[in-house]
C-alpha positions in Angstrom: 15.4 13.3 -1.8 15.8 14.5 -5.3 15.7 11.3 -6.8 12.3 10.5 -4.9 11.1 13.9 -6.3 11.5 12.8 -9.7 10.2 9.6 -9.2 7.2 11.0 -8.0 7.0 13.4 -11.2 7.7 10.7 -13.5 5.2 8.1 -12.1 2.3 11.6 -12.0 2.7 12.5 -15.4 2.9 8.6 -16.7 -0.4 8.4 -14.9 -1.9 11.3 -15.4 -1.6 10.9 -19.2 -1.9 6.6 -19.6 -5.0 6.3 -17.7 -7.5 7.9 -19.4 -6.2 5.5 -23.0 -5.9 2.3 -20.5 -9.5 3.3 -20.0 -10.5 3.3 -23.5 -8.5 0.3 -24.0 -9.9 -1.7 -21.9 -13.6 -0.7 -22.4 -12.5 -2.2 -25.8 -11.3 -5.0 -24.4 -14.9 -5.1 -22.4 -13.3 -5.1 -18.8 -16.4 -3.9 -17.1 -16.4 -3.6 -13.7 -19.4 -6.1 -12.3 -21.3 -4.6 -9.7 -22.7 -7.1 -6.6 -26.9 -6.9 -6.2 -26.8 -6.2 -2.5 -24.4 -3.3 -2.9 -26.4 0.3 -2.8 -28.6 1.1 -6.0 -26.4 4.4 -6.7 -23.4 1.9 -7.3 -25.7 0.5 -10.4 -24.3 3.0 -12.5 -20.4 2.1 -11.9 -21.7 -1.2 -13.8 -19.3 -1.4 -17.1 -16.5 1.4 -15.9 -13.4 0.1 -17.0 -11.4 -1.9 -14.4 -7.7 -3.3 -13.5 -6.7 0.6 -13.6 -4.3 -0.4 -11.4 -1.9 -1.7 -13.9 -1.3 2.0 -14.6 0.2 2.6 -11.6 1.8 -0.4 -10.8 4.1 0.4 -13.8 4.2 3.6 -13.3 5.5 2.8 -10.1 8.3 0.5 -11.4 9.2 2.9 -14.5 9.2 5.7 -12.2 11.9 3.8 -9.6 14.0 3.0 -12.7 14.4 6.8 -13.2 14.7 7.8 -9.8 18.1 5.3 -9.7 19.0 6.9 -12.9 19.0 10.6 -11.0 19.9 8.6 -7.9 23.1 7.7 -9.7 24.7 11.1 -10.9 24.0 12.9 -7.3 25.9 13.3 -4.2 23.6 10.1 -2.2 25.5 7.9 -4.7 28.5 8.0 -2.2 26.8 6.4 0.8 23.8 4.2 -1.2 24.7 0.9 -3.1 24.9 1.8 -6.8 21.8 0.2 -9.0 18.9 -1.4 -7.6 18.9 -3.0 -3.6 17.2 -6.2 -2.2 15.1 -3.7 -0.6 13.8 -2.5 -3.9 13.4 -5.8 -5.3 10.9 -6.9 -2.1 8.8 -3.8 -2.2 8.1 -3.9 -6.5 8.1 -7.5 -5.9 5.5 -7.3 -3.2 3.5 -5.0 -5.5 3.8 -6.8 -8.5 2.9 -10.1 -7.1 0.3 -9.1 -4.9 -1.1 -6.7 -8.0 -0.8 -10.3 -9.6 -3.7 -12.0 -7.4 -5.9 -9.0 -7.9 -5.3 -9.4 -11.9 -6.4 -12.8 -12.0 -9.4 -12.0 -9.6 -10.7 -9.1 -11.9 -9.7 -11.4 -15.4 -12.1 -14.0 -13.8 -14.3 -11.1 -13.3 -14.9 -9.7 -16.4 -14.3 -13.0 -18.5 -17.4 -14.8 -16.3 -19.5 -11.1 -16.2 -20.1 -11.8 -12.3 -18.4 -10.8 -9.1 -17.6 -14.1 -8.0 -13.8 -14.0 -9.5 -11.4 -16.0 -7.5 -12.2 -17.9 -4.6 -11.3 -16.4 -1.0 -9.5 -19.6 -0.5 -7.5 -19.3 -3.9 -6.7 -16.0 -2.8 -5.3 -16.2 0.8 -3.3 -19.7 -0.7 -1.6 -17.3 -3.5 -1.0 -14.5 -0.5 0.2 -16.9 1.7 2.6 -17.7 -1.3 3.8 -14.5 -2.2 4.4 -13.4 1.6 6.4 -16.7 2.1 8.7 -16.1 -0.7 9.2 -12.6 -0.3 9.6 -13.0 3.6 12.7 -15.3 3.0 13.5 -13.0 0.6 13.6 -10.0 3.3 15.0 -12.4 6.6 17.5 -13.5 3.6 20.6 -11.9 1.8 22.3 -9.3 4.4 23.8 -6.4 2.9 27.6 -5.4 3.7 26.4 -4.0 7.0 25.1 -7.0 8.0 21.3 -5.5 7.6 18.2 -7.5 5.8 14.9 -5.8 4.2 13.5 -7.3 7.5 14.2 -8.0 11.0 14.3 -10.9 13.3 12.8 -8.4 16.1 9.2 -6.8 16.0 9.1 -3.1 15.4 7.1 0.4 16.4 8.9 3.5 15.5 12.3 0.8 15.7 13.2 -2.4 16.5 12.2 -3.6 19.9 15.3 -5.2 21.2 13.4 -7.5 23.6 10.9 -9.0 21.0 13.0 -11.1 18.9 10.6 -13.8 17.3 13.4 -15.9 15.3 13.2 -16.3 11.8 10.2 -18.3 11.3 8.4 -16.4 13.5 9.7 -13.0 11.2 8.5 -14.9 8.3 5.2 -15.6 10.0 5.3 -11.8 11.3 5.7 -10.9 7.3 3.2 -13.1 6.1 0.3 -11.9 8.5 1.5 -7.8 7.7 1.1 -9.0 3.8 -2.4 -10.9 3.9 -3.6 -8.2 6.1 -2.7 -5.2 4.6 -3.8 -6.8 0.7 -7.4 -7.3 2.0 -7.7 -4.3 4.2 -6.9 -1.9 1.0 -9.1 -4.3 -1.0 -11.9 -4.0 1.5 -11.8 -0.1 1.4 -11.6 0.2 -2.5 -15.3 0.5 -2.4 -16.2 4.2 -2.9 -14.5 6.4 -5.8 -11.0 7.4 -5.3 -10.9 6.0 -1.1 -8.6 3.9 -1.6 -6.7 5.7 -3.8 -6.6 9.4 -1.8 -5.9 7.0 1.6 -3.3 5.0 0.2 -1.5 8.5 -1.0 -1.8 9.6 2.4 -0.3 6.6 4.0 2.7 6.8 1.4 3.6 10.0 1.3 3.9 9.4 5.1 6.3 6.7 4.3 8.2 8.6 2.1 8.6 10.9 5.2 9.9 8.7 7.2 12.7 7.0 4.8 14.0 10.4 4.5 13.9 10.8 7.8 16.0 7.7 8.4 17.9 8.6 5.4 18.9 12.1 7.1 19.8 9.7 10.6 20.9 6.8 9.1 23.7 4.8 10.6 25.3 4.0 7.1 26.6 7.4 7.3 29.8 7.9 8.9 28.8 11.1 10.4 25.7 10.2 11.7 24.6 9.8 15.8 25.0 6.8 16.9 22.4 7.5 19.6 19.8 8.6 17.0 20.5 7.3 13.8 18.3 4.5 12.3 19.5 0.8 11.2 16.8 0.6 8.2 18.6 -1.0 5.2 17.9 1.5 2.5 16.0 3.8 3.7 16.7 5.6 0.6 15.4 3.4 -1.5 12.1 3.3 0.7 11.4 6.7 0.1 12.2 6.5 -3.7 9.5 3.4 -4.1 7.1 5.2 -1.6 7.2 8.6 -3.7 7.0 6.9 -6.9 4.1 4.7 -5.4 2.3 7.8 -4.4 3.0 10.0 -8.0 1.4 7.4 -9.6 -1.7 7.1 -7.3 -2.2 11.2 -7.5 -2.2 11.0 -11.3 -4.5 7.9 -11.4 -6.4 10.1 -8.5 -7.9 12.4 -11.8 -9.4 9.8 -13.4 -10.7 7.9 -10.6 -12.5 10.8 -8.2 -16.4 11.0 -8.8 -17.6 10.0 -11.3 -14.4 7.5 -12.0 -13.7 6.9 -15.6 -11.8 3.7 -14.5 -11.9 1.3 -11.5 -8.4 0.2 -10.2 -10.1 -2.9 -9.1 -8.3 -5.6 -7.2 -5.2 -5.6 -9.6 -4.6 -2.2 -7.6 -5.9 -2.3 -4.5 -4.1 -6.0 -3.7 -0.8 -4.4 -5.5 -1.0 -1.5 -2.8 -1.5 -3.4 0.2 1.7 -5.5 -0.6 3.6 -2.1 -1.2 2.4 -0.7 1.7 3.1 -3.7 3.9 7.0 -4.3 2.4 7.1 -0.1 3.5 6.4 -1.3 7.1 8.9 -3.8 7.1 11.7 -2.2 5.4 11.0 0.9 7.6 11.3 -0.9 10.9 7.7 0.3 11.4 5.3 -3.1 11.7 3.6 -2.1 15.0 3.4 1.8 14.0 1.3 0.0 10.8 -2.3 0.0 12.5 -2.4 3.6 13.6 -0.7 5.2 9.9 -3.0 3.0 8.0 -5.9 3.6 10.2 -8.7 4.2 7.9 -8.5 0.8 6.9 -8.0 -0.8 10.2 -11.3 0.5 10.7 -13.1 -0.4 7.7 -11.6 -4.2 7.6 -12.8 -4.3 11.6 -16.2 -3.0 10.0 -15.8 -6.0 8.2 -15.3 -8.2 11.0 -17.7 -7.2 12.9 -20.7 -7.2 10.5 -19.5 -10.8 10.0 -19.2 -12.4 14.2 -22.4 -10.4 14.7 -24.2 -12.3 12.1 -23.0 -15.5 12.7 -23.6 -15.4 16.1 -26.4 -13.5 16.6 -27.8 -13.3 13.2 -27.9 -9.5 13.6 -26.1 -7.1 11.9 -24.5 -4.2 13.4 -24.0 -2.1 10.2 -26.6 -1.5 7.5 -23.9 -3.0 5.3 -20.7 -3.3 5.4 -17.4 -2.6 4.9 -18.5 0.6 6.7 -18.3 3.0 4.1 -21.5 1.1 2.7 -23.2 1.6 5.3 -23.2 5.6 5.3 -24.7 4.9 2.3 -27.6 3.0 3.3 -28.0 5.9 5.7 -28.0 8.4 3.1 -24.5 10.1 2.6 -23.6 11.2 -0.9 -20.8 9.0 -2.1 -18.0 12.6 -2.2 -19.3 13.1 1.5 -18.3 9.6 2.7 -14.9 9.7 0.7 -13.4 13.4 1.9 -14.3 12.4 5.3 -12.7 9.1 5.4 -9.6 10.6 4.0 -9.8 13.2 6.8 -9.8 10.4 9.2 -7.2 8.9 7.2 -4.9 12.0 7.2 -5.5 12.1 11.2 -4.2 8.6 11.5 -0.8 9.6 9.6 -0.4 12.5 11.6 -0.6 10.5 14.8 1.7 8.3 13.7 4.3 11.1 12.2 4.1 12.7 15.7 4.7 9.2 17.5 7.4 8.5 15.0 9.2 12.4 15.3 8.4 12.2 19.1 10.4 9.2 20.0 12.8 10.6 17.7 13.0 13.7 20.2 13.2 11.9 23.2 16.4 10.4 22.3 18.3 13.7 21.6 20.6 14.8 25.1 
């Protein structure tokens, strides 16, 4: 847990302090944020704010795990966790990295052609597809001495479900589907000043949580309950990524509340979505996924609704969507919209802690 602490200092105070000069840089560089016509007219003054803030806290992130082993290393954990980076580690930065990858080349198109057409949907869900292919052989791949991959061969809620084992291809499929999905749901909410980023601390933190959780019950440990412990790879590891995923985010958070002096853009909000879909699988927790990341279940069905409802009946349910746009059109002030939806978001986490620490409870004699 220490090592997750520090990682979660490290990444903060990296953040806190590079964002506002990435800013600067990059309104040097002229990496304005475009701004679409239909969107609301108070978003015409976001036009020009710095974007790809993300890269801040995508290395933060992957500075901030590189310390955490470092602390990791002279502490007591070191006796029951592999020495030195895992597989596990390798799949979750990767999955950032990679998916913060697509986002890059969507905002460089961005601001190089001064419109918000960037890169096509159909570039991007080819490139997802990609990444969640490579990195889902990656996880289903390369067991560690116990026998245990980043993934699993069987769907999960708060564990693995012994009775829905859907073969490799089908895990890989499974992975794929949690990676596209989660990359477009965070991307879908990064609409509003700091929502994605407050949410996306939420739903971290809460995975941080729960790796220590599985860390303090994990079966790796000799002394551990066989009835209650938890078969998660590394769930140390998890934790440290997740806390160092989430220091970054709260020092970015400064810089990016209302009015944001930089724009993570689709560098970060496609880089957290992988993160936070690699947390679900190495966690054991795909199915728990909808109800901890709620807030944007809800806003990427806001999505999908707007979208049938049109096509089928040419009517729109929402003003506009994704639905934070439409509280707009109705008249919320922009700080209104975004403390509420990270209330909602907070509610979702909770649920999901409880389901997670309740299941937990019902297994104890």
């Amino acid at each position: 847990m220490i090592s997750s602490v520090a990682a979660a200092a490290v990444a903060f105070v990296f953040a806190l302090l590079c964002t506002p000069f990435a800013a600067r840089t990059l309104v040097k560089l002229r990496a304005g944020q475009p701004i679409r016509d239909v969107n609301p007219e108070a978003h015409q003054v976001k036009r020009g704010t710095p974007t790809m803030g993300g890269l801040v806290f995508v290395i933060g992130t992957v500075l901030a795990y590189m310390v955490g082993h470092l602390v990791m290393n002279v502490l007591p954990d070191a006796q029951i966790v592999p020495p030195g980076p895992t597989m596990t580690g390798f799949v979750l930065l990767g999955l950032m990295v990679f998916c913060g990858g697509i986002g890059f080349v969507d905002d460089f198109l961005k601001v190089t052609k001064k419109n918000t057409a960037g890169l096509s949907g159909r570039w991007k869900l080819v490139l997802q597809l990609a990444v969640g292919t490579g990195f889902g052989v990656v996880a289903l791949g390369f067991p560690s001495t116990a026998g245990l991959s980043v993934g699993s061969t069987r769907l999960s809620f708060v564990r693995e479900i012994s009775w829905l084992d859907v073969g490799t291809v089908g895990a890989v499929v499974v992975f794929i589907a949690i990676v596209m999905a989660s990359t477009n749901a965070v991307n879908l909410t990064d609409g509003l000043d700091g929502l994605a980023t407050g949410t996306s601390i939420v739903v971290l933190s809460a995975y941080g949580l729960i790796s220590f959780w599985q860390y303090q019950h994990w079966c790796a440990d000799p002394a551990a309950n066989a009835a209650i412990c938890y078969e998660a790879r590394d769930p140390l590891e998890t934790a440290l990524v997740a806390g160092a995923a989430a220091g970054a985010l709260l020092g970015f958070l400064w810089w990016n509340t209302s009015p944001a002096r930089i724009i993570m853009g689709d560098t970060g909000s496609m880089a957290l979505g992988g993160l936070i879909a690699g947390e679900a699988v190495a966690t054991r927790t795909v199915l728990l996924l909808p109800i901890l990341a709620g807030l944007f279940v809800i806003i990427t069905m806001s999505r999908i609704i707007q979208y049938t409802s049109y096509k089928t009946t040419k009517r729109r349910v929402f003003r506009l969507s994704p639905l934070h746009h439409h509280f707009e059109m109705v008249g919320w002030h922009e700080v209104t919209i975004v403390t509420r939806f990270w209330i909602i978001a907070g509610a979702g986490v909770v649920a999901a802690l409880g389901l997670f620490y309740g299941e937990f409870l019902g297994r104890l004699p």
